[in-house]
PDB file of N, CA, C and O in Angstrom, chain B, residues numbered from 101:
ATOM      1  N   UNK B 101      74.973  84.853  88.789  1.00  0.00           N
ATOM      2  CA  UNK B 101      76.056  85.832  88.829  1.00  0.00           C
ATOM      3  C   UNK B 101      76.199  86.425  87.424  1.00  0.00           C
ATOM      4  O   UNK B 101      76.249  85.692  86.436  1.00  0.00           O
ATOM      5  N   UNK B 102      76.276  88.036  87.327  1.00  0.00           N
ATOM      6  CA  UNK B 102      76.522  88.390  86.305  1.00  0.00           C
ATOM      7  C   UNK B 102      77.567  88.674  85.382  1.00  0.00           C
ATOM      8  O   UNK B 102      77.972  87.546  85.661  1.00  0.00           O
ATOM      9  N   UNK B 103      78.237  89.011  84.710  1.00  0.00           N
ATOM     10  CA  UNK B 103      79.618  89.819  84.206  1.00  0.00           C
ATOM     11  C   UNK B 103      80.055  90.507  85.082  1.00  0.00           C
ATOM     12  O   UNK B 103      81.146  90.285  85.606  1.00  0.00           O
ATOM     13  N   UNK B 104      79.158  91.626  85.456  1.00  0.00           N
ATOM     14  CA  UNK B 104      79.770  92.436  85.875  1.00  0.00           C
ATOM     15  C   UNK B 104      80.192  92.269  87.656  1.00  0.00           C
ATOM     16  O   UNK B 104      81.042  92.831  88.346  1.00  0.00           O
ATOM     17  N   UNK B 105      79.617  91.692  87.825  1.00  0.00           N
ATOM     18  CA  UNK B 105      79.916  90.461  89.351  1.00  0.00           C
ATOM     19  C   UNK B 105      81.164  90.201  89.372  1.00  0.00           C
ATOM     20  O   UNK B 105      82.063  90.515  90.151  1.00  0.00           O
ATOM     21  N   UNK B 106      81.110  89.318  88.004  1.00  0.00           N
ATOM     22  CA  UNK B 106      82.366  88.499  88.127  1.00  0.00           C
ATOM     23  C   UNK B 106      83.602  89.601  87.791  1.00  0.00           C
ATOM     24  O   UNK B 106      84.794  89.529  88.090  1.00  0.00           O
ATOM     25  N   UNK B 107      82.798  90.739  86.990  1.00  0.00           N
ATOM     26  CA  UNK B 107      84.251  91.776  86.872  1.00  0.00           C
ATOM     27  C   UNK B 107      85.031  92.271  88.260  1.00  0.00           C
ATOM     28  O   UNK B 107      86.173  92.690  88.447  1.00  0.00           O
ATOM     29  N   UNK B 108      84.079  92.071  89.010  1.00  0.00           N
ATOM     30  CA  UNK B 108      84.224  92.962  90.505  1.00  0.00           C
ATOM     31  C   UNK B 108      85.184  92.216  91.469  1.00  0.00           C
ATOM     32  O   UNK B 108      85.937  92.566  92.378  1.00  0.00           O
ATOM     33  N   UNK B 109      84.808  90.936  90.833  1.00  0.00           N
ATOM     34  CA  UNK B 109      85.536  89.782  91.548  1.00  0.00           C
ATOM     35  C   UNK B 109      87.130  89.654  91.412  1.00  0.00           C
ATOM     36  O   UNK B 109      87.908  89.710  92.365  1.00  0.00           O
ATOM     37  N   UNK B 110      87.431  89.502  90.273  1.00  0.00           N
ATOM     38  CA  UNK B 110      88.309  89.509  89.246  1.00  0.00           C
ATOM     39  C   UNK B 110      89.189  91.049  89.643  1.00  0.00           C
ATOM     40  O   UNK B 110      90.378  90.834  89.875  1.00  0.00           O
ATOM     41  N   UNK B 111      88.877  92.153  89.721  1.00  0.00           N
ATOM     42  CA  UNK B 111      89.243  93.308  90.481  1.00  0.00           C
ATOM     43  C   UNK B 111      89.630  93.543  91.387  1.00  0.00           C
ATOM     44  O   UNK B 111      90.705  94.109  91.584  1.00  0.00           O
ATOM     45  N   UNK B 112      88.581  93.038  92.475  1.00  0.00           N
ATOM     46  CA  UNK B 112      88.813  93.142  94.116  1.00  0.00           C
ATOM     47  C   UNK B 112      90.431  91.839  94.225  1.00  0.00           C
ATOM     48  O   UNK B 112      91.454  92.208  94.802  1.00  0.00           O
ATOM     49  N   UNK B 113      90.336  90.550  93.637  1.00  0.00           N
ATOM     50  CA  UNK B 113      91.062  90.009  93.649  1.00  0.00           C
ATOM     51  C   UNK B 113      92.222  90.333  93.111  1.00  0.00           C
ATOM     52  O   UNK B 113      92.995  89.592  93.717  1.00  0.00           O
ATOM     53  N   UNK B 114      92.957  91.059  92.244  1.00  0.00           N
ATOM     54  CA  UNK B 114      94.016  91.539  91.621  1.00  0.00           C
ATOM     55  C   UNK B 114      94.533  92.391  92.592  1.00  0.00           C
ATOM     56  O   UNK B 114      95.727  92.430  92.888  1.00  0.00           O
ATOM     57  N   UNK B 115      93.296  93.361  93.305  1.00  0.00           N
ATOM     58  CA  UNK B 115      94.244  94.526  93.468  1.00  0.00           C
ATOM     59  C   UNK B 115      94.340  94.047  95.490  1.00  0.00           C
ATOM     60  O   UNK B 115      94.832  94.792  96.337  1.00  0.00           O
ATOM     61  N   UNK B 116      93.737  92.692  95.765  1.00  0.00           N
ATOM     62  CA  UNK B 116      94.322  92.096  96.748  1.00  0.00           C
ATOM     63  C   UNK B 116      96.089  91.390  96.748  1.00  0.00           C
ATOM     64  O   UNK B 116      97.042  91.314  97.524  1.00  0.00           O
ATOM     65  N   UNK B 117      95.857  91.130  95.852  1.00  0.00           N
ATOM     66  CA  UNK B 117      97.318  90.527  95.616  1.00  0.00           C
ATOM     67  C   UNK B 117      97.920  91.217  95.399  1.00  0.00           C
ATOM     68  O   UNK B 117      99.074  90.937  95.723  1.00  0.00           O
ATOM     69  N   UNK B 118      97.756  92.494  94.781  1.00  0.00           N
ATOM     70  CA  UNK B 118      98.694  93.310  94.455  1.00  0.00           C
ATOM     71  C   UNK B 118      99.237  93.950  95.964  1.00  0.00           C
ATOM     72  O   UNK B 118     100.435  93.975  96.247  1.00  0.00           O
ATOM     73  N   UNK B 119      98.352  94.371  96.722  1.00  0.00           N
ATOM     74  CA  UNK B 119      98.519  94.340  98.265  1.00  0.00           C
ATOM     75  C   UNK B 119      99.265  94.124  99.301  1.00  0.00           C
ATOM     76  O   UNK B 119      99.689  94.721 100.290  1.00  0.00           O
ATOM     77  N   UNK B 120      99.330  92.642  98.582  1.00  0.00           N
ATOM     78  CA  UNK B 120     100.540  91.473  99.390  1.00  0.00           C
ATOM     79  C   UNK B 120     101.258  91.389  98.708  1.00  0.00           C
ATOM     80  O   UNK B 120     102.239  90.865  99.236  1.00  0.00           O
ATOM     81  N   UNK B 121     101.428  91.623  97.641  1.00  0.00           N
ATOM     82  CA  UNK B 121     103.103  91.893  97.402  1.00  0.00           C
ATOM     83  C   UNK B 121     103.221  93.100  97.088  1.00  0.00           C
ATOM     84  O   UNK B 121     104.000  93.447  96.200  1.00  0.00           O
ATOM     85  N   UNK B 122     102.816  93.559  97.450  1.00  0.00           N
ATOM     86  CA  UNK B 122     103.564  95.385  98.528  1.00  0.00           C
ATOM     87  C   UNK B 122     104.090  95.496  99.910  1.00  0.00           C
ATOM     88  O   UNK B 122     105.002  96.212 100.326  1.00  0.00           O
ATOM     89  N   UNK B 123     103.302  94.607 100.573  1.00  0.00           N
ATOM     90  CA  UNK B 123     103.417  94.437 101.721  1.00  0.00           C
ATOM     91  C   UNK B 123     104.907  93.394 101.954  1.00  0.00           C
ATOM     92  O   UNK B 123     105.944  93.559 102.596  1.00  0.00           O
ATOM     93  N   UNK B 124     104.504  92.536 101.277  1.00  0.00           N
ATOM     94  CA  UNK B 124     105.927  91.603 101.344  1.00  0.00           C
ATOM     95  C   UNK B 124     106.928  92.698 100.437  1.00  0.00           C
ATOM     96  O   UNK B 124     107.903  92.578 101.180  1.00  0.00           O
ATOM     97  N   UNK B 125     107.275  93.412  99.665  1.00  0.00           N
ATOM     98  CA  UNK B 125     108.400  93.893  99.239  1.00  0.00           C
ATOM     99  C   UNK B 125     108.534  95.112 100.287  1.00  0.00           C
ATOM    100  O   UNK B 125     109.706  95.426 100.494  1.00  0.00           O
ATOM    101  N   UNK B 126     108.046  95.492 100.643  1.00  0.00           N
ATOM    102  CA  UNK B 126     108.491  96.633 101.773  1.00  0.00           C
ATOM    103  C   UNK B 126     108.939  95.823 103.254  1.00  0.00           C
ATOM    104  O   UNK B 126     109.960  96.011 103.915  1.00  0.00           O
ATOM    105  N   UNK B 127     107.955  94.987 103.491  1.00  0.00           N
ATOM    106  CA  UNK B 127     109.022  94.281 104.470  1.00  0.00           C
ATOM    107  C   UNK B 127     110.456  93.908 104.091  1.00  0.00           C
ATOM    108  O   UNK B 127     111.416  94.162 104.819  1.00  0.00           O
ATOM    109  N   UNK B 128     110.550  93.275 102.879  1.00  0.00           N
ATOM    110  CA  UNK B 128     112.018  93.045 102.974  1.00  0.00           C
ATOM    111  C   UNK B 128     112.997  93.949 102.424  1.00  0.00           C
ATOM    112  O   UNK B 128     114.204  93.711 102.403  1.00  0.00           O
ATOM    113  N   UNK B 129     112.492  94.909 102.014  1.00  0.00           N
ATOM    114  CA  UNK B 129     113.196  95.784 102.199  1.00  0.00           C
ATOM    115  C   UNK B 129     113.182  96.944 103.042  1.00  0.00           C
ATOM    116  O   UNK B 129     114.039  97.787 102.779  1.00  0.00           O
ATOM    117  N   UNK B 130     112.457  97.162 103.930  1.00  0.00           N
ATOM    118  CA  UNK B 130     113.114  97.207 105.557  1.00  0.00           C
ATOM    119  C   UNK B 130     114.035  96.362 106.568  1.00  0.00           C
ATOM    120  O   UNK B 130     114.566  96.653 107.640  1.00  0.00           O
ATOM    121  N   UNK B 131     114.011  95.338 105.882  1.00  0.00           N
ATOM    122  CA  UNK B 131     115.008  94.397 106.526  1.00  0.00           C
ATOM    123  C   UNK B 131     116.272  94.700 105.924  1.00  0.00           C
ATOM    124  O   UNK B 131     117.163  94.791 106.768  1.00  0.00           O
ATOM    125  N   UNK B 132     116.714  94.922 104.520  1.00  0.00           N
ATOM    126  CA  UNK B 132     117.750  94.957 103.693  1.00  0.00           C
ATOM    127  C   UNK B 132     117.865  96.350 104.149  1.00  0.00           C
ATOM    128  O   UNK B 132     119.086  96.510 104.118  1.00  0.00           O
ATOM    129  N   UNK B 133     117.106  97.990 104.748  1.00  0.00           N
ATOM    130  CA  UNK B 133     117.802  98.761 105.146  1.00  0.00           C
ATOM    131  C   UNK B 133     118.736  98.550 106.719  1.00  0.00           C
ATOM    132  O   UNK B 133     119.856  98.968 107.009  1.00  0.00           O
ATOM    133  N   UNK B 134     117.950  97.898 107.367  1.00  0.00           N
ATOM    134  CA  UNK B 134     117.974  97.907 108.654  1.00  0.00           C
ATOM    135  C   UNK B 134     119.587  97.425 108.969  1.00  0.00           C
ATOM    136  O   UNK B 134     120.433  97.888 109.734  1.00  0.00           O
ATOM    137  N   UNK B 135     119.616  95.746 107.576  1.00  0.00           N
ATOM    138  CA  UNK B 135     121.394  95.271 107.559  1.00  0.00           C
ATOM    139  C   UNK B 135     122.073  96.272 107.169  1.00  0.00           C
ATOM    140  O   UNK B 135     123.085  96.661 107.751  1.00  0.00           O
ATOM    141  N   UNK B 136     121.643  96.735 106.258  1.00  0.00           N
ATOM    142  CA  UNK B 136     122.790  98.127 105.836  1.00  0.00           C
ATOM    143  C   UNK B 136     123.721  98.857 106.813  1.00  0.00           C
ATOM    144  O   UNK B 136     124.940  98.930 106.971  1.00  0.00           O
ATOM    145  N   UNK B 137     122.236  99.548 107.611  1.00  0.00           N
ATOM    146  CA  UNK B 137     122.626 100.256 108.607  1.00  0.00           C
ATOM    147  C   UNK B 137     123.400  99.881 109.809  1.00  0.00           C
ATOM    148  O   UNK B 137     124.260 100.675 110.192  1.00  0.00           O
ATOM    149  N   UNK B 138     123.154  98.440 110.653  1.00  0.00           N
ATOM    150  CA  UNK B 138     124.019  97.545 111.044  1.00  0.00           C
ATOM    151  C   UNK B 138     125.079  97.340 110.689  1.00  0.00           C
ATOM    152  O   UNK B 138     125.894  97.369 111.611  1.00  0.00           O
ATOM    153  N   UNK B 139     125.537  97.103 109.595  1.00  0.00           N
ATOM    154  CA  UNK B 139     127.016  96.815 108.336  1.00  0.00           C
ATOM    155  C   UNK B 139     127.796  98.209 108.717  1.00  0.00           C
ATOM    156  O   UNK B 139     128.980  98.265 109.046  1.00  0.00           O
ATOM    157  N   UNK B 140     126.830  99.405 108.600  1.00  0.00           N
ATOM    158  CA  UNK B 140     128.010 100.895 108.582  1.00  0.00           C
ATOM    159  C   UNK B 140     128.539 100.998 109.886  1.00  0.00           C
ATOM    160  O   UNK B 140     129.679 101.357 110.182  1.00  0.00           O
ATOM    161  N   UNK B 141     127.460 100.592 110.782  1.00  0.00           N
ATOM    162  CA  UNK B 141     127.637 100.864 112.368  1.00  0.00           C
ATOM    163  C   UNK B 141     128.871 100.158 112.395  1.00  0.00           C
ATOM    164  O   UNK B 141     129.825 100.909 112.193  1.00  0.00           O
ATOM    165  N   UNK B 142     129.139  99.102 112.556  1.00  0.00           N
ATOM    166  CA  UNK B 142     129.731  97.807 112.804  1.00  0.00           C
ATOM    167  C   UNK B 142     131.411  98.317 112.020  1.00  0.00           C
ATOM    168  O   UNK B 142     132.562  98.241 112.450  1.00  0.00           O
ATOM    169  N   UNK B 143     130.881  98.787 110.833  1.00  0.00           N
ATOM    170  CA  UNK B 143     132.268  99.239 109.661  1.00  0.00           C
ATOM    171  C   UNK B 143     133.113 100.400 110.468  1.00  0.00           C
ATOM    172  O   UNK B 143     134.336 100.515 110.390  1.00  0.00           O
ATOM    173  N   UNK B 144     132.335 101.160 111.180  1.00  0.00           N
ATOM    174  CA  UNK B 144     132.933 102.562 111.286  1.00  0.00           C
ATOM    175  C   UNK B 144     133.744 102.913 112.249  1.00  0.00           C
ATOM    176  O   UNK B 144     134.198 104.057 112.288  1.00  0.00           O
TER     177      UNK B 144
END
């Protein structure tokens, strides 16, 4: 395996994780709109 292998590796892996926690912060915050919107309904 070369450097630049392992650069690719090292890459593909970062911008996987970076991924999943995109994915996990937009889920929960679709959840935190969704209570919102529930809360006004409920308020009004």
């Amino acid at each position: 395996m070369s450097y630049i292998d392992a650069g690719y590796i090292v890459a593909l892996g970062v911008l996987a994780v970076y991924g999943v926690t995109l994915a996990f912060r937009r889920r929960r915050l679709e959840r935190a709109v969704a209570e919102l919107r529930r809360r006004r309904e409920g308020g009004a």
